[in-house]
PQR file with spaces between the fields and no chain letter, atoms N, CA, C, O and H, PARSE charges and radii, in Angstrom:
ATOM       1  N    UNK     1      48.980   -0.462  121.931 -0.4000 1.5000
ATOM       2  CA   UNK     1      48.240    0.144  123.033 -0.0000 2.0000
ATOM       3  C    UNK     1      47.862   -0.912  124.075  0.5500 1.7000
ATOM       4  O    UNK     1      47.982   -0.706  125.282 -0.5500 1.4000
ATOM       5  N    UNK     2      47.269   -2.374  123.403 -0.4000 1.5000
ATOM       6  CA   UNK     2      46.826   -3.461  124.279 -0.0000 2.0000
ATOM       7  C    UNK     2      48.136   -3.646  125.117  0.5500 1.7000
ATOM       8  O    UNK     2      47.979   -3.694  126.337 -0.5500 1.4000
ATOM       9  H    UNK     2      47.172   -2.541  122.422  0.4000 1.0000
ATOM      10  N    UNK     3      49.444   -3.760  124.610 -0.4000 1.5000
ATOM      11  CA   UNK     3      50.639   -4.104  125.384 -0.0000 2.0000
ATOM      12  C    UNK     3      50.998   -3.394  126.514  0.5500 1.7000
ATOM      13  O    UNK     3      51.377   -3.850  127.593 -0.5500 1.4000
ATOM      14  H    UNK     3      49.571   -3.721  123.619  0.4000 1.0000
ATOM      15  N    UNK     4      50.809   -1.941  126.096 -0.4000 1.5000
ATOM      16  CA   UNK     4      51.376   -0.701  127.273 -0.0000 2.0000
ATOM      17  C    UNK     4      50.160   -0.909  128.007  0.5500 1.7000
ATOM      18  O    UNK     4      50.675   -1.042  129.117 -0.5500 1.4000
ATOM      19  H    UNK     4      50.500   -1.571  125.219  0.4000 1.0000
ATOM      20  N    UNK     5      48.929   -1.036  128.211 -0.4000 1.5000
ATOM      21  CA   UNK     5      47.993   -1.024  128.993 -0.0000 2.0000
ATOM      22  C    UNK     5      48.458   -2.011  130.188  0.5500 1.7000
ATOM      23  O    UNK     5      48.734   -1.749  131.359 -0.5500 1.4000
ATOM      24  H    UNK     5      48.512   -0.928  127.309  0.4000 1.0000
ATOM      25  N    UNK     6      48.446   -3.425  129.378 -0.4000 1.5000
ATOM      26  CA   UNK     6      48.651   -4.889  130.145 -0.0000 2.0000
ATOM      27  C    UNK     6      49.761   -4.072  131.144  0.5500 1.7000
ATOM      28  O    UNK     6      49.288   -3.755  132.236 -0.5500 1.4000
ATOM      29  H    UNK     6      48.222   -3.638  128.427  0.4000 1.0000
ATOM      30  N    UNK     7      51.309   -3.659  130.885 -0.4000 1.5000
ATOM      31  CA   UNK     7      52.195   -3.393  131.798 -0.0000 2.0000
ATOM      32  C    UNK     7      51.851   -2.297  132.294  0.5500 1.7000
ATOM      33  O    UNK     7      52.101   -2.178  133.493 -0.5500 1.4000
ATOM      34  H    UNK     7      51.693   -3.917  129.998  0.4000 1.0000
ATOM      35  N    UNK     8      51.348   -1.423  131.773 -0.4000 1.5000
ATOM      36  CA   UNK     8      50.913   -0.582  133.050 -0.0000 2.0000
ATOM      37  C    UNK     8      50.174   -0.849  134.593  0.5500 1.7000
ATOM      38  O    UNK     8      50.546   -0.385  135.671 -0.5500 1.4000
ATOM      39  H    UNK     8      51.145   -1.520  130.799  0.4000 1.0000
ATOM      40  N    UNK     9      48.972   -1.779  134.316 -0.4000 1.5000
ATOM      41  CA   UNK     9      48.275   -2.402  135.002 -0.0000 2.0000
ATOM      42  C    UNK     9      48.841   -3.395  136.060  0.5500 1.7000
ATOM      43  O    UNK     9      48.537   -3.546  137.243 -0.5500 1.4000
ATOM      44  H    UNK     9      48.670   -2.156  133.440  0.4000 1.0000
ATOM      45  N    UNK    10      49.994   -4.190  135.071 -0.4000 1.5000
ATOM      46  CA   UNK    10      50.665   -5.326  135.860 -0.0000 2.0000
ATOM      47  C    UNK    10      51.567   -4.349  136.674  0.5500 1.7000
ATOM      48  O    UNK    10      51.495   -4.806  137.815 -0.5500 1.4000
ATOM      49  H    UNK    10      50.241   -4.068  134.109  0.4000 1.0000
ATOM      50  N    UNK    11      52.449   -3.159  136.715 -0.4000 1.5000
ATOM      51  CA   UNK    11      52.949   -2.218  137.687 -0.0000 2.0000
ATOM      52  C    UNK    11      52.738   -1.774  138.521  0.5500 1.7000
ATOM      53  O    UNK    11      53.368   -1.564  139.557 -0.5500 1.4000
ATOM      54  H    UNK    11      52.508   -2.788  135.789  0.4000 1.0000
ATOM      55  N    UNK    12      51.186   -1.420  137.974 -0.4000 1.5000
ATOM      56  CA   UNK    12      50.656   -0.939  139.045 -0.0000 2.0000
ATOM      57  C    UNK    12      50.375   -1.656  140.236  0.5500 1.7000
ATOM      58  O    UNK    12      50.455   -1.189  141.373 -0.5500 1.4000
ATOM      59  H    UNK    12      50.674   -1.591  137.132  0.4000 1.0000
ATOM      60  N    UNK    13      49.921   -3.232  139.818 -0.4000 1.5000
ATOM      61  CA   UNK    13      50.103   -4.090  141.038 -0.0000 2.0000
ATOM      62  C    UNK    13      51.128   -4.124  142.168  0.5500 1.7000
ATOM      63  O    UNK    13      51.136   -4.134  143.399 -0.5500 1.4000
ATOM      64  H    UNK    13      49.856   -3.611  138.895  0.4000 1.0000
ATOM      65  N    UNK    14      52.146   -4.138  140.960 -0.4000 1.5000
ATOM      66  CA   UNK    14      53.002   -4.703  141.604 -0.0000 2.0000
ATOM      67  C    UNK    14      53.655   -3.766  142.632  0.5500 1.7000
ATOM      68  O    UNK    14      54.337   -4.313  143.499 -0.5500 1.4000
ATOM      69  H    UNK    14      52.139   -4.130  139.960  0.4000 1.0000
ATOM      70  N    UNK    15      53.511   -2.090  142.659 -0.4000 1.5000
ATOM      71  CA   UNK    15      53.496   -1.475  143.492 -0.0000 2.0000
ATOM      72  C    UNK    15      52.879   -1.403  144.382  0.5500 1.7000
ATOM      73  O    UNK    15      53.361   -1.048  145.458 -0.5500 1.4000
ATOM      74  H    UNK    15      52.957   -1.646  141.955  0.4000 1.0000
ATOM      75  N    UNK    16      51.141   -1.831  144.174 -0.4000 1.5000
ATOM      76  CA   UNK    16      50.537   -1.772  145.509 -0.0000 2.0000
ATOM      77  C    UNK    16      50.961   -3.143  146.054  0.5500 1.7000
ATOM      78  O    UNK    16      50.547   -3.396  147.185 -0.5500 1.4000
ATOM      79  H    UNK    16      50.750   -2.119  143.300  0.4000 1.0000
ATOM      80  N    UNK    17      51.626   -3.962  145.518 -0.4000 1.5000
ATOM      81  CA   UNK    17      51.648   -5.133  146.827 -0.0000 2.0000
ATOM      82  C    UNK    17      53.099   -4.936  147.054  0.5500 1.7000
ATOM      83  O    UNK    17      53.503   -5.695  147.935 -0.5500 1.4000
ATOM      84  H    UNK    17      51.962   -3.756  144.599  0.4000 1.0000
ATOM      85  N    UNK    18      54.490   -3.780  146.299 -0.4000 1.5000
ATOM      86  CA   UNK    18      55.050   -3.925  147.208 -0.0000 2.0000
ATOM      87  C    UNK    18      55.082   -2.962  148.417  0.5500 1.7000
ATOM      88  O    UNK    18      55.822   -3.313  149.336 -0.5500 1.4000
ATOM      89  H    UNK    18      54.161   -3.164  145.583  0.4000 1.0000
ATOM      90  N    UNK    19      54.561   -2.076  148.532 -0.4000 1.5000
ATOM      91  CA   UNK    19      54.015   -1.008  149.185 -0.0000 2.0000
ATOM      92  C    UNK    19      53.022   -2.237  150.530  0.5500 1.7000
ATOM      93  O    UNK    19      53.203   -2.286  151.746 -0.5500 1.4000
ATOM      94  H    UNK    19      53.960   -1.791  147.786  0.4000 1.0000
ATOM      95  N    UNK    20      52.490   -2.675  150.072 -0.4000 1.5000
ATOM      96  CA   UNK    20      51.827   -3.347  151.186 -0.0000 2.0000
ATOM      97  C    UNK    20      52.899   -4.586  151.977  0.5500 1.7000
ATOM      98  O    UNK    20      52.855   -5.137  153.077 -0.5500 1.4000
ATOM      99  H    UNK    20      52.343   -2.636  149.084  0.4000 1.0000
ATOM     100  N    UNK    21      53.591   -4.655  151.113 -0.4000 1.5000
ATOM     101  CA   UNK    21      54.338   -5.832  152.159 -0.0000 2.0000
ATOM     102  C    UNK    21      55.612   -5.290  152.996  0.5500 1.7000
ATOM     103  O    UNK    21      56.277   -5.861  153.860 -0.5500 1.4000
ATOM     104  H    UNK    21      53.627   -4.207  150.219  0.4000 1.0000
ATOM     105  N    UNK    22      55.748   -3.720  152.330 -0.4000 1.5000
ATOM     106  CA   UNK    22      56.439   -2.899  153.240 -0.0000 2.0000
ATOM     107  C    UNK    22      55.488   -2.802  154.844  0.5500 1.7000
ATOM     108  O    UNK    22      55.808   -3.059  156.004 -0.5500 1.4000
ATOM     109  H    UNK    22      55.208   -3.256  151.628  0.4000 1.0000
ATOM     110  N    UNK    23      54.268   -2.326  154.235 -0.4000 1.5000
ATOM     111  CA   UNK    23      53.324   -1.984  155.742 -0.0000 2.0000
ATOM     112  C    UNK    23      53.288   -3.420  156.639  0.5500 1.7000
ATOM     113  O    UNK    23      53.281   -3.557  157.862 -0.5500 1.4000
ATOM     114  H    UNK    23      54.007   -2.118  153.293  0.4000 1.0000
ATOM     115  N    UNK    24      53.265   -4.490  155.509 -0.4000 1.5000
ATOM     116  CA   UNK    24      53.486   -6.130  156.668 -0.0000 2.0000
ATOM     117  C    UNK    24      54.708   -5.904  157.035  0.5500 1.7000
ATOM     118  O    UNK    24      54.622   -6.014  158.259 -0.5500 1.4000
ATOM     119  H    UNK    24      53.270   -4.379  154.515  0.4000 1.0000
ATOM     120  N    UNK    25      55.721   -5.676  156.811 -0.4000 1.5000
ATOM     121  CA   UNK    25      56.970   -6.261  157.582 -0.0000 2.0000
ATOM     122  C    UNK    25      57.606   -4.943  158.346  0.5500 1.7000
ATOM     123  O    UNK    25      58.415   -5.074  159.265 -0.5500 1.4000
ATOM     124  H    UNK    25      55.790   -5.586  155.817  0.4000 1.0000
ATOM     125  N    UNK    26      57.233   -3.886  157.952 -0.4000 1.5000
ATOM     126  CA   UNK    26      57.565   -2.669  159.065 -0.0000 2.0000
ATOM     127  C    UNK    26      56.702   -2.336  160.163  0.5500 1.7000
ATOM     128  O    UNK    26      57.216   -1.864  161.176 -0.5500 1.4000
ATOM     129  H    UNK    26      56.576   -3.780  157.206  0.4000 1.0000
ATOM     130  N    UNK    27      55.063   -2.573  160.087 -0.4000 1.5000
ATOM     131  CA   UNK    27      53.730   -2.224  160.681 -0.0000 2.0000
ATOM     132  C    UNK    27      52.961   -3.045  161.253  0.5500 1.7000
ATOM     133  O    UNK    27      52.047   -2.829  162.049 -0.5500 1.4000
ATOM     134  H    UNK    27      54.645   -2.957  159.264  0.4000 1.0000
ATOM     135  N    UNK    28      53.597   -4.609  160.561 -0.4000 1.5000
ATOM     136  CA   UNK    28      52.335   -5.599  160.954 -0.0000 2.0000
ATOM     137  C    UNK    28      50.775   -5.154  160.727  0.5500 1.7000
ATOM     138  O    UNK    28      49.840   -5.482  161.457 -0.5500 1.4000
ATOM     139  H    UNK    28      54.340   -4.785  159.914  0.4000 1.0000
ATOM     140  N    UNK    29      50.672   -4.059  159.159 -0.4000 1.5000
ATOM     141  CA   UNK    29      49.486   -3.364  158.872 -0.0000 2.0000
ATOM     142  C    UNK    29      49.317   -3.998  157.382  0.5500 1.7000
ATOM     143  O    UNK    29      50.032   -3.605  156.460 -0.5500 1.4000
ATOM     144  H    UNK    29      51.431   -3.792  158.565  0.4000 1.0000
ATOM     145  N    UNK    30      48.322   -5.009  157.203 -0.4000 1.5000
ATOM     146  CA   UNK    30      48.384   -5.779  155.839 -0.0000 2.0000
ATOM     147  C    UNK    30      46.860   -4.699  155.422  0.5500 1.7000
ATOM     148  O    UNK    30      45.796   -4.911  156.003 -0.5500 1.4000
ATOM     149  H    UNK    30      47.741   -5.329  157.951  0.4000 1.0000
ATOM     150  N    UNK    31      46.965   -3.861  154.629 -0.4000 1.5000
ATOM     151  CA   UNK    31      45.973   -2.804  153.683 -0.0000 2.0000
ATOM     152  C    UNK    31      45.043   -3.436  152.790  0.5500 1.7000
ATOM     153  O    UNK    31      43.971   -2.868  152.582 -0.5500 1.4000
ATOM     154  H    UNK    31      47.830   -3.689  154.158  0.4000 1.0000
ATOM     155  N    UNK    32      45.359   -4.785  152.105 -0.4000 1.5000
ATOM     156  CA   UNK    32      44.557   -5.453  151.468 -0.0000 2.0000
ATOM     157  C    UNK    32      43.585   -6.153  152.403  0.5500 1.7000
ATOM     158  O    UNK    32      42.363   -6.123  152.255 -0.5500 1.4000
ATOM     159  H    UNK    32      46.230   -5.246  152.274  0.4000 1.0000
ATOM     160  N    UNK    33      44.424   -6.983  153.681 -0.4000 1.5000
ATOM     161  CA   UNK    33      43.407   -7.663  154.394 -0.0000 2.0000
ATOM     162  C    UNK    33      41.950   -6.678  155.271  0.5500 1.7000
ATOM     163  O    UNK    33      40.806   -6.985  155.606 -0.5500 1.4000
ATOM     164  H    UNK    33      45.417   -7.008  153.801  0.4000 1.0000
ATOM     165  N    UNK    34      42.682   -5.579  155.354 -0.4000 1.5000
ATOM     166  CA   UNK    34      41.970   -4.336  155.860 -0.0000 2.0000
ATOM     167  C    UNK    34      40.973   -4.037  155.831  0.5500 1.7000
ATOM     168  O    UNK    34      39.999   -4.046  156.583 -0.5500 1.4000
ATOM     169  H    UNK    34      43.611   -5.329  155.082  0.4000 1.0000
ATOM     170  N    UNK    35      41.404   -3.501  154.114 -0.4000 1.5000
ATOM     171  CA   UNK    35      40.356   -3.194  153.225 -0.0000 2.0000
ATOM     172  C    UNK    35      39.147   -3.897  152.791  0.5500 1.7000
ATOM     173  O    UNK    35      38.000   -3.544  152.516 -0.5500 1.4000
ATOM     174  H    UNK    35      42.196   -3.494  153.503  0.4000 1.0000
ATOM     175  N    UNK    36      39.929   -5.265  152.827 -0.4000 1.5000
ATOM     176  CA   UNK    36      39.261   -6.411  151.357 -0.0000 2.0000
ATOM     177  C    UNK    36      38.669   -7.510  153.100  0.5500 1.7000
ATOM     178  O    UNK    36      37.439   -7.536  153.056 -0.5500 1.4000
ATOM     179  H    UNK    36      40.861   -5.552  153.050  0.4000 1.0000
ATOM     180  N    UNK    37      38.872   -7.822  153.621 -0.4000 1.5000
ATOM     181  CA   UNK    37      39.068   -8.946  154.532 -0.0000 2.0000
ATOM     182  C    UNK    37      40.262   -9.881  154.307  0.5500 1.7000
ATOM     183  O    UNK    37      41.353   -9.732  153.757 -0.5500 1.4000
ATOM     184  H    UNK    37      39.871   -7.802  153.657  0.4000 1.0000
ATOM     185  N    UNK    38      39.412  -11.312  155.186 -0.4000 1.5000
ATOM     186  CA   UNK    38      40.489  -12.359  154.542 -0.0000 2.0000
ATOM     187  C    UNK    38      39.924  -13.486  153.665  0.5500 1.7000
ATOM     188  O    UNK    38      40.351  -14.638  153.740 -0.5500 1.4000
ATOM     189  H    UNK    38      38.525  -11.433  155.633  0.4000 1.0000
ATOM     190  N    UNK    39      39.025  -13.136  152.899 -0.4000 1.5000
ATOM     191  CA   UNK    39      38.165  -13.904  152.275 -0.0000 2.0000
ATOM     192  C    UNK    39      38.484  -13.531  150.513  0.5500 1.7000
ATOM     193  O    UNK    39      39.182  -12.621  150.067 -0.5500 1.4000
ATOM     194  H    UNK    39      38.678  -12.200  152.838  0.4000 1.0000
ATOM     195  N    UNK    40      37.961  -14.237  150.004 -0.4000 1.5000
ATOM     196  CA   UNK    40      38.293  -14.751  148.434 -0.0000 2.0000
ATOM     197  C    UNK    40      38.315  -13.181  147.693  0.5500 1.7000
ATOM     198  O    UNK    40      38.506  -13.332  146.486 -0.5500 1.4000
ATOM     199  H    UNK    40      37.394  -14.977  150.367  0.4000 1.0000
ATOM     200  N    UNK    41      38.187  -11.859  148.030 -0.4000 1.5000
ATOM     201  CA   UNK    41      38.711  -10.504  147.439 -0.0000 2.0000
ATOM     202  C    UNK    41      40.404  -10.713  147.769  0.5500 1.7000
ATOM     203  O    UNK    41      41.321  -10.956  146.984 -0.5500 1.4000
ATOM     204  H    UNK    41      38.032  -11.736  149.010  0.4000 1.0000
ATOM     205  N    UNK    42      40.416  -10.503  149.328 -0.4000 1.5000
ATOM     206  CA   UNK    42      41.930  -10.420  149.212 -0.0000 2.0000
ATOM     207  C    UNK    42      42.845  -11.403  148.458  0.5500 1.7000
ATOM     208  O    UNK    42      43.967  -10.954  148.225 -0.5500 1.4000
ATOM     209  H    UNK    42      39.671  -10.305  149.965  0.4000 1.0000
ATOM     210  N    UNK    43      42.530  -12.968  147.923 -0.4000 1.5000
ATOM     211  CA   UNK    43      43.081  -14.503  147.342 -0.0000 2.0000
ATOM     212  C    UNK    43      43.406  -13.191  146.348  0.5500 1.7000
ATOM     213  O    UNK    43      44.390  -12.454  146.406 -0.5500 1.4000
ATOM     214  H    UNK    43      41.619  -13.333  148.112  0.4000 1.0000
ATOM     215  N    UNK    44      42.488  -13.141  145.593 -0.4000 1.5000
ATOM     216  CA   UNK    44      42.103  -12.435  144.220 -0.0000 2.0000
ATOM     217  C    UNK    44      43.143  -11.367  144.004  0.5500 1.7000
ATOM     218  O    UNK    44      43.630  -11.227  142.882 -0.5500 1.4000
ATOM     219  H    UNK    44      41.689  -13.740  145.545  0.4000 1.0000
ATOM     220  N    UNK    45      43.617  -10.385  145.304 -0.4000 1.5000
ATOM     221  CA   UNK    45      44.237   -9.028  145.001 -0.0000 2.0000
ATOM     222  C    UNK    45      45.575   -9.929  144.585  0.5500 1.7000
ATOM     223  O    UNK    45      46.084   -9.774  143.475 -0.5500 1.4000
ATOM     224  H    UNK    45      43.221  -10.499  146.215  0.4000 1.0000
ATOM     225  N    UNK    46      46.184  -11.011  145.677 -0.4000 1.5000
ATOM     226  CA   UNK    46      46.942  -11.831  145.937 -0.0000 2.0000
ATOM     227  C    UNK    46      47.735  -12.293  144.924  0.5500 1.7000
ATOM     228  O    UNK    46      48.961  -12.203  144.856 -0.5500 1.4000
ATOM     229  H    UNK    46      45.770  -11.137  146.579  0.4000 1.0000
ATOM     230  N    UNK    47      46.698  -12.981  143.840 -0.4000 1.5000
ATOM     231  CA   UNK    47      47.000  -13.865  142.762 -0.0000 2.0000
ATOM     232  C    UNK    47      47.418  -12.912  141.635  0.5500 1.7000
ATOM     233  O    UNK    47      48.450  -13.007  140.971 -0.5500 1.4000
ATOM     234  H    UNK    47      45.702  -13.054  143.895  0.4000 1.0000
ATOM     235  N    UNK    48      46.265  -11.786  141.496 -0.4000 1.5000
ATOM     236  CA   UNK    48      46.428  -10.575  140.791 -0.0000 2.0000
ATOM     237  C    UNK    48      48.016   -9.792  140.886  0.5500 1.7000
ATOM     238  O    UNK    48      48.563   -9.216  139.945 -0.5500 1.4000
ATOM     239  H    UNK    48      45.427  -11.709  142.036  0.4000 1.0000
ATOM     240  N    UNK    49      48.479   -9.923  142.057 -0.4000 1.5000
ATOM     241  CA   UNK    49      50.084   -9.382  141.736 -0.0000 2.0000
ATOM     242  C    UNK    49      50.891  -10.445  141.483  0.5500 1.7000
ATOM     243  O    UNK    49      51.831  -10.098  140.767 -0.5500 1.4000
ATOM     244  H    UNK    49      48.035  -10.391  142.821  0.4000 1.0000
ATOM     245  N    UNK    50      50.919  -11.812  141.829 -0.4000 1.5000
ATOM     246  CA   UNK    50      51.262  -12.783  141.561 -0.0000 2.0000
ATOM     247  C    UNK    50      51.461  -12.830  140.165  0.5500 1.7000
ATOM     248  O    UNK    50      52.632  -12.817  139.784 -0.5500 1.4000
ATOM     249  H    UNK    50      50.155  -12.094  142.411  0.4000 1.0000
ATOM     250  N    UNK    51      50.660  -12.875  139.416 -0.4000 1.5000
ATOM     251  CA   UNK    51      50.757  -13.010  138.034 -0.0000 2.0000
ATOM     252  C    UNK    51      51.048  -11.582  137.406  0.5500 1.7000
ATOM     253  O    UNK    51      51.271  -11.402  136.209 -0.5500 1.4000
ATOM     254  H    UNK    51      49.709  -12.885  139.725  0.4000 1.0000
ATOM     255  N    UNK    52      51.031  -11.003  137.973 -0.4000 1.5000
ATOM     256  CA   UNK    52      51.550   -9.416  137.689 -0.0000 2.0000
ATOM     257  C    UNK    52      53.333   -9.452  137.479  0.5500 1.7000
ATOM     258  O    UNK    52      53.994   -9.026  136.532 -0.5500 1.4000
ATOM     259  H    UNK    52      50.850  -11.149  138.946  0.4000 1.0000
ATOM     260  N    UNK    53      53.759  -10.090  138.672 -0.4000 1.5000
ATOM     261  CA   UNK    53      55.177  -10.708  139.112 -0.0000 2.0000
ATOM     262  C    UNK    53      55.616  -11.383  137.768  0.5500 1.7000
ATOM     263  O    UNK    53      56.550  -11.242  136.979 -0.5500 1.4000
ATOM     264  H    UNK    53      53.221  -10.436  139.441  0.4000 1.0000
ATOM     265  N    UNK    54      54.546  -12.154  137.869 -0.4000 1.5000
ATOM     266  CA   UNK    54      55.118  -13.639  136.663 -0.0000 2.0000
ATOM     267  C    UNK    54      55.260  -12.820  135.109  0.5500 1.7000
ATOM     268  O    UNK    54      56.210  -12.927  134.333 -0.5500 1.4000
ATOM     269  H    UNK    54      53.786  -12.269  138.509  0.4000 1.0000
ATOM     270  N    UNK    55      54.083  -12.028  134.935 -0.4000 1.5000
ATOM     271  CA   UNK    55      54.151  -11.079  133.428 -0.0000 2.0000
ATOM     272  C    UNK    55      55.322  -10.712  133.443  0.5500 1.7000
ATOM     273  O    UNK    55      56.137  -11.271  132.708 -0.5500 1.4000
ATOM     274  H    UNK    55      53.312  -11.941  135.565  0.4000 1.0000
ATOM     275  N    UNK    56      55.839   -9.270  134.617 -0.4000 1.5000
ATOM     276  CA   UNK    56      56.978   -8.689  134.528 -0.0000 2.0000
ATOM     277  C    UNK    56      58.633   -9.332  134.021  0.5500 1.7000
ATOM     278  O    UNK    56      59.591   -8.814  133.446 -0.5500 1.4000
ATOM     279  H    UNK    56      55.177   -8.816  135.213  0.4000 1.0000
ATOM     280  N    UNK    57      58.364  -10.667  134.558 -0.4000 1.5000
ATOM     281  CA   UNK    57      59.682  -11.466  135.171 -0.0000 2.0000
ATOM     282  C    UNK    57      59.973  -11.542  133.223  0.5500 1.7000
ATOM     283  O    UNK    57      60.907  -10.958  132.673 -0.5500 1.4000
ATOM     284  H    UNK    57      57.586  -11.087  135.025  0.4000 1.0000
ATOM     285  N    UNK    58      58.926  -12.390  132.491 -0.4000 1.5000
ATOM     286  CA   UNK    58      59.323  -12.221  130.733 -0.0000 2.0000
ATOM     287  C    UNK    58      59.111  -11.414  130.248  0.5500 1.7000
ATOM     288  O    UNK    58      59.475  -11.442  129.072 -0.5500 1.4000
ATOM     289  H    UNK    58      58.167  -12.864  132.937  0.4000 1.0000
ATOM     290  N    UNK    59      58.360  -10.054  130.745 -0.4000 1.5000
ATOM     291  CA   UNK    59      58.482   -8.950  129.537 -0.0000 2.0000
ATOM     292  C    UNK    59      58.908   -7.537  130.054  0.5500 1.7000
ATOM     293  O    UNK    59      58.382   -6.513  129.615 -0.5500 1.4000
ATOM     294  H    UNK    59      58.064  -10.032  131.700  0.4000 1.0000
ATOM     295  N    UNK    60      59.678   -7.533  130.804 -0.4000 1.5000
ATOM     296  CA   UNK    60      60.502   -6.314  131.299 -0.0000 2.0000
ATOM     297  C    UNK    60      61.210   -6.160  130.631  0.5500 1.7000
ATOM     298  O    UNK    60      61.540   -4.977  130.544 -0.5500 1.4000
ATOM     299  H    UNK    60      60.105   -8.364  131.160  0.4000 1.0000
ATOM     300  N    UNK    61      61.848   -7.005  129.828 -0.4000 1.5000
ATOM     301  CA   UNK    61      63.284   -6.330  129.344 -0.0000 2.0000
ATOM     302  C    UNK    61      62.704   -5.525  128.003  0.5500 1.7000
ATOM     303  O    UNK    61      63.165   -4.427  127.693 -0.5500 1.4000
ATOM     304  H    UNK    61      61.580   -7.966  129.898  0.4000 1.0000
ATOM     305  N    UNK    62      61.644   -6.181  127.235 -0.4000 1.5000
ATOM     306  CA   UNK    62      61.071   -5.202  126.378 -0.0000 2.0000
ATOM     307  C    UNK    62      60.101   -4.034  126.819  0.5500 1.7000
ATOM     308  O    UNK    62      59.604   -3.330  125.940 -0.5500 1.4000
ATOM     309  H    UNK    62      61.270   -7.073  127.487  0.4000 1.0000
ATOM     310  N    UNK    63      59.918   -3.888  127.674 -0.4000 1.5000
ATOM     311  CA   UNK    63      59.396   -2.610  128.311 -0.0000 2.0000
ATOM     312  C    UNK    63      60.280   -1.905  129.063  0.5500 1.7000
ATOM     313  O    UNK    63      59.765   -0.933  129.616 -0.5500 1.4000
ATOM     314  H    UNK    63      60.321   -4.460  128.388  0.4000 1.0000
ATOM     315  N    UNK    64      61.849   -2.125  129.344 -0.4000 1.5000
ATOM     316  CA   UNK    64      62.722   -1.114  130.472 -0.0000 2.0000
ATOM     317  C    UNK    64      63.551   -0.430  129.555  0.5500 1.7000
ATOM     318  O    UNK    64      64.521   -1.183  129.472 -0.5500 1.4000
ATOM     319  H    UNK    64      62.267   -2.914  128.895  0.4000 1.0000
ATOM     320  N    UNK    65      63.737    0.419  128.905 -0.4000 1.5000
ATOM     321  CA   UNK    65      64.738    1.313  128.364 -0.0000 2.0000
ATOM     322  C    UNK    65      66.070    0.802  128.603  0.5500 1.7000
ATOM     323  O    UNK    65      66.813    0.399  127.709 -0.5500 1.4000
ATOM     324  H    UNK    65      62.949    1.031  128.973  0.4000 1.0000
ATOM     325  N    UNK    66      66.304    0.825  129.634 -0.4000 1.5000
ATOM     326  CA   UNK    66      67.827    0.745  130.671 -0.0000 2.0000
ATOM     327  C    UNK    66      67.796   -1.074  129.765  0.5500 1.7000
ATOM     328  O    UNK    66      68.526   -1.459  128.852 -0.5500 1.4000
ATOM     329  H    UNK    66      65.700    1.152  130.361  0.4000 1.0000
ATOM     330  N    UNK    67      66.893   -1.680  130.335 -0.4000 1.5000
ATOM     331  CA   UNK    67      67.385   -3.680  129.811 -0.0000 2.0000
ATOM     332  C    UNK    67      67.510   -3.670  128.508  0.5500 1.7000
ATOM     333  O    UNK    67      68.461   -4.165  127.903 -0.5500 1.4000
ATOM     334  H    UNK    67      66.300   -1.367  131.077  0.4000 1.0000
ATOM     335  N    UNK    68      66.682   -3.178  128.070 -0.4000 1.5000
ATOM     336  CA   UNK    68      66.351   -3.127  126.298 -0.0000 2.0000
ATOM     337  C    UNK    68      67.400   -2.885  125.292  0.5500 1.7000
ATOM     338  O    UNK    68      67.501   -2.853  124.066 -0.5500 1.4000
ATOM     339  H    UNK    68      65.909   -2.776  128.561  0.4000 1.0000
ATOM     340  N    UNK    69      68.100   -2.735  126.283 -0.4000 1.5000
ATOM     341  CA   UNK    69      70.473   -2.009  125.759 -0.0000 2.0000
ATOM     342  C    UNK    69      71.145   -3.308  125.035  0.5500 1.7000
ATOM     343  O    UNK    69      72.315   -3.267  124.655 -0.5500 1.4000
ATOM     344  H    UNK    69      68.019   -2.761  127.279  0.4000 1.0000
């Protein structure tokens, strides 16, 4: 349960920041800085998908059906 939680969570990041870096590079509309400012919340959302990134990159293949082949 602790495992599926962790990747759920780390997904979920990783959708809202790629969803947001769609709105930076189509909109010039950054949603975190928006929301959060540009002060040590947004670092935080920042680092938070960052390491979201870094989780995924070694444990996707045991969480993707399709890799897991």
């Amino acid at each position: 349960m602790h495992n599926k939680l962790v990747h759920l969570v780390a997904f979920g990041l990783l959708v809202v920041g790629g969803l947001n870096w769609l709105l930076v590079g189509a909109f010039d509309l950054n949603l975190v800085t928006m929301l959060l400012g540009e002060g040590t919340a947004a670092n935080v959302v920042y680092i938070l998908v960052g390491l979201a990134a870094v989780l995924e990159m070694f444990t996707h293949k045991g969480h993707c059906k399709d890799c897991s082949n």
